[in-house]
C-alpha positions in Angstrom: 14.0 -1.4 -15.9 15.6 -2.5 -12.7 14.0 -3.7 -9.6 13.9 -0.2 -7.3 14.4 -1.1 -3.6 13.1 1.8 -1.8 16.1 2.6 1.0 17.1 5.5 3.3 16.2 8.9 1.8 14.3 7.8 -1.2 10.5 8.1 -1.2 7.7 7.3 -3.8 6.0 10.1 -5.2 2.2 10.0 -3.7 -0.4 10.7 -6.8 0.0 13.8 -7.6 3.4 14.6 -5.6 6.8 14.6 -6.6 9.8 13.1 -4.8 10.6 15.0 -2.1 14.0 16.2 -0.9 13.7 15.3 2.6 11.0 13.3 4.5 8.0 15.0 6.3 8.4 15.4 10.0 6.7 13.2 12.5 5.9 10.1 9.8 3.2 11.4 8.4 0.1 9.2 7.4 0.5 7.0 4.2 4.6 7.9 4.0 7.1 5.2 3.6 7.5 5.5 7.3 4.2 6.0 8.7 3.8 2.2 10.5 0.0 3.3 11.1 -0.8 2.7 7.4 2.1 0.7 6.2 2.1 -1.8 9.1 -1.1 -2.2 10.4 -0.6 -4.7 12.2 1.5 -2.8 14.6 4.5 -5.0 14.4 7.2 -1.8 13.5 6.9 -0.4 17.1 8.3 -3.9 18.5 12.2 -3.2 19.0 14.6 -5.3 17.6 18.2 -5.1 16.9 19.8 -4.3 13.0 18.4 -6.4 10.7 20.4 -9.4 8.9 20.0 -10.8 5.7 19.9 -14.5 5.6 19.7 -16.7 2.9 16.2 -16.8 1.2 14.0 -19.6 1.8 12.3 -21.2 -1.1 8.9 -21.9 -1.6 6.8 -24.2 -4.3 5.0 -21.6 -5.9 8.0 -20.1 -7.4 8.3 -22.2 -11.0 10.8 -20.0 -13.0 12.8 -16.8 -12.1 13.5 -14.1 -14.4 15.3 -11.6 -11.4 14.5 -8.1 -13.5 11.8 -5.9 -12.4 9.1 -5.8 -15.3 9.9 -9.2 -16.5 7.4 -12.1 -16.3 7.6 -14.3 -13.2 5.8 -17.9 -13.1 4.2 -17.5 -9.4 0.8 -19.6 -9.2 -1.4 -16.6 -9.3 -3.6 -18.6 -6.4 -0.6 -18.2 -4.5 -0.2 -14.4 -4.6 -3.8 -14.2 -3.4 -3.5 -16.5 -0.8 0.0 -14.7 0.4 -2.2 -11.8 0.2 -5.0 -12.9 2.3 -2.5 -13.6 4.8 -0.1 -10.9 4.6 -1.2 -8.2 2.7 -3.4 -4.7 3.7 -5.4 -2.7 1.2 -5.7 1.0 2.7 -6.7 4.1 2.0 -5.1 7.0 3.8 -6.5 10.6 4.3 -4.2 13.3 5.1 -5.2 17.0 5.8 -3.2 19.3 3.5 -4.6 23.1 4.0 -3.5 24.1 0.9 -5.8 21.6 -0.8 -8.9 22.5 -2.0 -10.5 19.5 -0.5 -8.5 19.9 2.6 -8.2 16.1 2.4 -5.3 14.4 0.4 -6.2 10.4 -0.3 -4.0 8.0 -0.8 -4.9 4.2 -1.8 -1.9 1.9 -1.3 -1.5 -2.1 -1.1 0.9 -3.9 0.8 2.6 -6.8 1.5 4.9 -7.8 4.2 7.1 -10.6 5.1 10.5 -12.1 6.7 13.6 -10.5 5.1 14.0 -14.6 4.8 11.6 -13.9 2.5 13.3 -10.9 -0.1 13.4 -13.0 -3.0 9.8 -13.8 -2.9 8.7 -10.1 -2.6 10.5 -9.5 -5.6 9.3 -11.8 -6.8 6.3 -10.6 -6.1 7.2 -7.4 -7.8 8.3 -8.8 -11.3 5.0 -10.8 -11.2 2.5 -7.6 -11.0 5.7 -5.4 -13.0 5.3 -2.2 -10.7 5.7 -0.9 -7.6 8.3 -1.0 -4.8 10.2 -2.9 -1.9 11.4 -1.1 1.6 13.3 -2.2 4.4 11.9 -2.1 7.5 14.6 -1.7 10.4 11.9 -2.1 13.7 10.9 -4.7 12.8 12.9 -6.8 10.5 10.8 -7.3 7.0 10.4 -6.2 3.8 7.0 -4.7 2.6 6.4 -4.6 -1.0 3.9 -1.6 -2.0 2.1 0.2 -4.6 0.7 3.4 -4.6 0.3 4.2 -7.8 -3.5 4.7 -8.9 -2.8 3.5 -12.6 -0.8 0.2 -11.2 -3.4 -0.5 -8.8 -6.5 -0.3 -11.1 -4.3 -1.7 -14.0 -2.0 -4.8 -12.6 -3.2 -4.9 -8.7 -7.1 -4.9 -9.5 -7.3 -6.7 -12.1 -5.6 -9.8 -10.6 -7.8 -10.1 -7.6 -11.0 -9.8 -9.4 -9.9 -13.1 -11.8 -8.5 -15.0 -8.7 -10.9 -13.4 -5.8 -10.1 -13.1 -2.0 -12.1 -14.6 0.8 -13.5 -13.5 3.8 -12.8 -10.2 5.5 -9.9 -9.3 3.1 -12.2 -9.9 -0.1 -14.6 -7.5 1.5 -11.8 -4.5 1.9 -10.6 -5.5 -1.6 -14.2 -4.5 -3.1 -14.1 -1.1 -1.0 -10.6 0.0 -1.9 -11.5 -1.0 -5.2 -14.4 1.4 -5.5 -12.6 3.9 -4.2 -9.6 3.5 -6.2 -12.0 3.7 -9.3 -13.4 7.1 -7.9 -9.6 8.5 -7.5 -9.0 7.2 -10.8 -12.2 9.2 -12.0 -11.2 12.4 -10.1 -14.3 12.0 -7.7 -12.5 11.8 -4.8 -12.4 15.3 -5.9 -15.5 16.7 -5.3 -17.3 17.0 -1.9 -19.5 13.8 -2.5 -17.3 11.8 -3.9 -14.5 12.3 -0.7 -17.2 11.7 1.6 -18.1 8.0 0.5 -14.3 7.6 0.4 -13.8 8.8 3.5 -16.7 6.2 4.6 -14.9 3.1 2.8 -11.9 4.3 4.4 -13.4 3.5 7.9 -15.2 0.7 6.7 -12.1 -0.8 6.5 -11.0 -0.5 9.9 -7.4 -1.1 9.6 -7.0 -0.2 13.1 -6.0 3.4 14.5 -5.7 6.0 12.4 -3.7 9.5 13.0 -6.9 11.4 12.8 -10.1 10.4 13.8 -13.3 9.7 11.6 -14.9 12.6 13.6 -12.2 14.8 12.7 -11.8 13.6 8.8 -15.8 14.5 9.0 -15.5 17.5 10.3 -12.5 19.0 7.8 -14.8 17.8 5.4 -17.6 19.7 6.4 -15.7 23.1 5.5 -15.2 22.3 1.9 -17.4 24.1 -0.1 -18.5 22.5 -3.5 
């Protein structure tokens, strides 16, 4: 399969969505776009001018190179988790969709962002876990490499940072999202209980602000029936 780089006008499908024809107004939470969830950080609202590609730097931990997305890449899998305790976010984004029967849409992604110096490594990155994708981001001149979907995340994501653990703070969103990931997975995230601790890991997390509030999450919640 060849490596998809997400560009202009093509989208992911979120679980459960299909592509859509044009991109929701206004960002919204969890999207391609949305720097809230996808940059946490807060480094796409710094302006910068067009973004160049320069020639990508090399780094140690790259042994052998295949190029094709899918196909095995010899990274030192202590490496990806120590890239990822640096650069990479594990989030969970809620969404209010009325037509839901929840009223609450959730969406677990992981990222990972870096230099566009830094393309090759991301996929890289990519053929090393076989799945998800890379976007440019023009504000502020990287790359982010994501996945969003469930099966990937509890099947090739997951499974990676429980044989070569995190540290700190980021090992301690990694269990959370993990749990929750397992309850989406389960369809718990379905029922009224099940949303509400997700909701609550959500916050746990505290990637920073949110477009809607915990208060307000809770509180759409509390009209679900069920």
């Amino acid at each position: 399969m060849p490596r998809q780089l997400v560009r202009a006008g093509r989208e992911p499908a979120h679980i459960g969505e299909t592509l859509p024809a044009l991109a929701a107004a206004g960002d919204p939470e969890g999207s391609p776009s949305d720097p809230l969830t996808t940059d946490p950080k807060g480094e796409a609202c710094r302006a910068s001018a067009g973004p160049t590609i320069y020639a990508t730097c090399n780094t140690p931990a790259l042994i052998a190179r295949q190029g094709a997305y899918g196909r095995a890449v010899s990274l030192d899998p202590w490496f990806v988790t120590g890239l990822t305790d640096g650069e990479g976010c594990f989030c969970i984004s809620l969404a209010i969709r009325a037509k839901l029967r929840t009223r609450l849409e959730v969406r677990p992604s992981f990222a990972l962002s870096l230099n566009e110096m830094d393309l090759q490594l991301l996929e890289d990155l990519q053929a090393f876990f076989a799945c998800g994708w890379i976007r440019e981001s023009k504000n502020d001149r990287t790359f982010k490499y994501e996945v969003r979907s469930i099966g990937d995340l509890t099947g090739k994501i997951l499974p990676h940072f429980e044989r070569f653990p995190l540290q700190g703070r980021k090992a301690r969103s990694c269990a959370g999202f993990s749990h929750a990931c397992r309850m989406v997975e389960q369809g718990r995230h379905l029922q009224r209980d099940g949303l509400r601790e997700t909701v609550d890991i959500a916050y746990e997390m505290n990637l920073g602000r949110r477009r809607h509030s915990r208060a307000t999450i809770l509180r759409v919640l509390d009209e679900v029936k069920g």
